[in-house]
N, C-alpha and C positions, 0 to 999 in steps of 0.2 A: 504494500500500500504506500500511498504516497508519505506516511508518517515514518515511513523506514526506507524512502530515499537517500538520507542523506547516509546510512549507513552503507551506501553501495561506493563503489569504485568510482573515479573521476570521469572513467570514460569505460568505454564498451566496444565491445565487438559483438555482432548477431550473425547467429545460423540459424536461414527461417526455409524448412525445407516443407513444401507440402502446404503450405500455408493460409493457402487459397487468395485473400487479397493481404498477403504481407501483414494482418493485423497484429501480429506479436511485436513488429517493429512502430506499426505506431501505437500500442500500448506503454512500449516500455521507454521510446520516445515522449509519452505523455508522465509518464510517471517519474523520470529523471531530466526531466527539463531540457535536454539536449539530444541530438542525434545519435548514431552511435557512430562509434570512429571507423567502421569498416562494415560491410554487410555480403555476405553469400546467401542467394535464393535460387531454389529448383520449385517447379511447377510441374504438374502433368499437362495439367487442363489449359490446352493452345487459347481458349478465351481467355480466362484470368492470366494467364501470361502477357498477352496484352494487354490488359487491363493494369496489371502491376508493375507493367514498363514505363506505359505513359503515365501512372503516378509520379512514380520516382525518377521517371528519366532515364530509363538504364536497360537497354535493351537486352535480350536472352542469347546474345551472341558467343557466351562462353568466354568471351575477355572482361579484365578488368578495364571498369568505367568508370567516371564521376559522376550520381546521381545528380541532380536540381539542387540541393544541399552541399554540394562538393565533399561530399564523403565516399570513398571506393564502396564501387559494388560489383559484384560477381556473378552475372546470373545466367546457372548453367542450362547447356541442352541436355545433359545428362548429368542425373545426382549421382552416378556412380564415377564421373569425373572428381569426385570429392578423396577418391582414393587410388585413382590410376595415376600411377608413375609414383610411386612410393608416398602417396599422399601429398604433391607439392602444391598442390593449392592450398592447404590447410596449414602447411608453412609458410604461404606466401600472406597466408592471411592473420597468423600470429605475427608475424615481420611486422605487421602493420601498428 
């Protein structure tokens, strides 16, 4: 809850896999006052994929972007990109 924001870390990183319209990113957006410093999102459904590109800016091309926010995002064509090639997205996204 918002009464135990302030107990959270300065910044954030989100995995919103499945998510339907990315709402866990703007919950937790809504609940710590700021964006998060980095975002990776996978989608099945080719509508809300669209739908959650043109929110945030950040199209499902499989590279990293800067959303409308300028915060990196990553929004894969496949979630199993998340662990092919020794996991280096996952590194590339703790770098962050």
């Amino acid at each position: 809850s918002r009464d135990h924001a302030d107990e959270l870390p300065g910044h954030y990183g989100l995995i919103s896999l499945f998510d339907g319209l990315s709402t866990a990113g703007f919950v937790c957006e809504q609940l710590l006052g700021m964006p998060p410093k980095a975002v990776i999102l996978a989608e099945n459904d080719p509508k809300l994929r669209t739908l959650v590109s043109d929110l945030l800016g950040c199209d499902p091309s499989g590279i990293w972007q800067n959303t409308k926010k300028a915060y990196p995002c990553l929004y894969l064509t496949d979630v199993f990109d998340l662990v092919k090639d020794h996991a280096i997205v996952l590194k590339e996204f703790l770098a962050l």
